[in-house]
N, C-alpha and C positions, 0 to 999 in steps of 0.2 A: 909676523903678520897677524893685524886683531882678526875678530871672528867678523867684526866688519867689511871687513876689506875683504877676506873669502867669500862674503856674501854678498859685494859690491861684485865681484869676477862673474859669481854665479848667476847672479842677477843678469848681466850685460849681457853673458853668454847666452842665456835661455832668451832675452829679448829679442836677440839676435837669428835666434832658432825659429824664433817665430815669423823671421821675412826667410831668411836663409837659412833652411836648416844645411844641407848638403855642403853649402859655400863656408857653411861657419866649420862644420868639421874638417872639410880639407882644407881648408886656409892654415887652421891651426896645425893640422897634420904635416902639413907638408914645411912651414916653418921651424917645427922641430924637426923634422925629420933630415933638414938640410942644416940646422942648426942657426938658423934665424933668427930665431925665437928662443931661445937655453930656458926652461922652466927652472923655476927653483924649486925647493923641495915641498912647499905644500903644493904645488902643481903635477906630481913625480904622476900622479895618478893618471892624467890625460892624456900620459904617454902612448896609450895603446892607439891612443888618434893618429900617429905613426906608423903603424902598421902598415904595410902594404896592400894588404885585402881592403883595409877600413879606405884607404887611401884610393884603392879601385874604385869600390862601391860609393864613395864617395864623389870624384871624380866622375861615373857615368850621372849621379843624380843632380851632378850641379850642371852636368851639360845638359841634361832633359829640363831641367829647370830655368836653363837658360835661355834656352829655346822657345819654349814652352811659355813662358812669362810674356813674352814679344807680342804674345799674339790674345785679340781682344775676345772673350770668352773662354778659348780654350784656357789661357790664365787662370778664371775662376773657376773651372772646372779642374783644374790641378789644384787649386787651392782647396777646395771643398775636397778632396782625396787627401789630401796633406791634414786635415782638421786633427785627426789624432796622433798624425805619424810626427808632424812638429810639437806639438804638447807634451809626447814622451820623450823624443829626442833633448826636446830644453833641461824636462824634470832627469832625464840619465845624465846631460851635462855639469848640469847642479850639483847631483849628487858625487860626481867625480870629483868635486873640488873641497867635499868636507873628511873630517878625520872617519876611518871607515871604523874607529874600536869609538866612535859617540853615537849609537844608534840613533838618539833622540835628534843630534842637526843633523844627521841621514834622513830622517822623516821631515822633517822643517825645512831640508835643502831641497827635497824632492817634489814637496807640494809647489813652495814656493817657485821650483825651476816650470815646474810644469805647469803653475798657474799664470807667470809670466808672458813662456810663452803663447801661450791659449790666445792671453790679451792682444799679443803683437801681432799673434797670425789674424786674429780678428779685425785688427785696426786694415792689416794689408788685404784681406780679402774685401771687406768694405769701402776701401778707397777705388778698390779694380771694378768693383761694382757700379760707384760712381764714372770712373774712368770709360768701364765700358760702354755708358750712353753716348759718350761722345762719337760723333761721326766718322769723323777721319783718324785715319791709323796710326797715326807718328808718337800722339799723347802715352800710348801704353810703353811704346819703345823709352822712351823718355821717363817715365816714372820707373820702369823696373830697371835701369840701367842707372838710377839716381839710387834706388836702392842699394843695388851691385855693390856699386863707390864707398857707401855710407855701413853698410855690415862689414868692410875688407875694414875703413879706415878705421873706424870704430873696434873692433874687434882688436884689433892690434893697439890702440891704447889702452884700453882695459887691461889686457896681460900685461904688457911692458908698464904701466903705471897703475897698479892695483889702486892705490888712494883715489887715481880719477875714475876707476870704475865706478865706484860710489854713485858719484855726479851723473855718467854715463846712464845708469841704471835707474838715475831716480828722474831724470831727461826723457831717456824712453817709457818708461811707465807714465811720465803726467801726457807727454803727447798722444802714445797709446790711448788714453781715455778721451782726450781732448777731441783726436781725431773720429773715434767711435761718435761719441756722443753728437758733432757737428755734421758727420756724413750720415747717420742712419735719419738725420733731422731735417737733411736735404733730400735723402731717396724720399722719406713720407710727403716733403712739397712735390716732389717731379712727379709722385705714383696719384697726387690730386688735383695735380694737372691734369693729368692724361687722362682720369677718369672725364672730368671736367673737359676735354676735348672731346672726350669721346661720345662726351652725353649718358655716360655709365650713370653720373650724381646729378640729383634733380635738382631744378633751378631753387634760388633761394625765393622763398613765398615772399619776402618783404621786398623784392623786386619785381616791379608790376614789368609785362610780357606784351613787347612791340602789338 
């Protein structure tokens, strides 16, 4: 396997970390652990995501997470707690998947894992953001449950086909920006409305006043 394709894995997985961290860990864990998943040997390393304990701890975070997601606010309020706990989780995933005697892609996998996910968790706190102006309660249920689907299916093509991780990775990264840059460009319209409702921003002087 090139050094592309370990860093297409690494990639998908830290992107992934950034909606789901907890989901992405016992997904994998428990795939190998039942032998679902058989890593090959440049994977031997993620093994400890097998573990039992990691497997616990993992498992209570993805229920709190699950739960926790449903609900409009409290969501971003886990999320804003999450900001550094998913960032290192990505960049320690990354780094689990490069050769541990090449220090230099140990530094290169761990930036990159952890700059990944930073992006991803960014793109989903920002969309919950948008999300949470909405009125009615069902939209949250419905986007964190589209999430759920899309880190389990995803995730398990990336390991099972490392070449389409590549794809996977460079998918999640352009939407990741896509997404940033078109919701923070809607909260600025909806927070100029509201002032504008509110009468916060003064009228425009080139419009003469009933």
């Amino acid at each position: 396997m090139g050094i592309l394709e370990i860093l297409g894995v690494a990639g998908s997985l830290s992107l992934l970390a950034g909606w789901r961290l907890y989901l992405t860990v016992l997904a994998t864990g428990v795939a190998m652990h039942f032998g679902w998943l058989p890593l090959p040997e440049h994977l031997k390393a993620l093994q400890v995501l097998a573990n039992p304990w990691v497997l616990g701890v993992a498992a209570t975070g993805t229920l709190a997470e699950f739960l926790a997601d449903k609900v409009a606010w409290i969501d971003s309020v886990w999320d804003t707690i999450h900001s550094i706990i998913r960032p290192l989780g990505g960049a320690l995933l990354a780094l689990a998947l490069v050769d541990s005697s090449d220090p230099t892609w140990q530094v290169v996998a761990f930036l990159l894992g952890g700059g990944g996910a930073l992006l991803s968790h960014g793109a989903k706190a920002t969309t919950r953001a948008v999300v949470n102006v909405s009125p009615e309660p069902f939209s949250n249920v419905a986007v964190s449950t589209g999430e759920d689907v899309a880190t389990g299916g995803l995730l398990a093509l990336a390991i099972a086909y490392p070449p389409l991780a590549i794809v996977i990775a460079i998918l999640l990264l352009i939407a990741a920006v896509v997404v940033i840059v078109a919701l923070r460009r809607l909260l600025r319209n909806i927070k100029a409305t509201l002032k504008r409702a509110l009468g916060d921003e003064p009228a425009d002087p080139a419009v003469p006043s009933a």
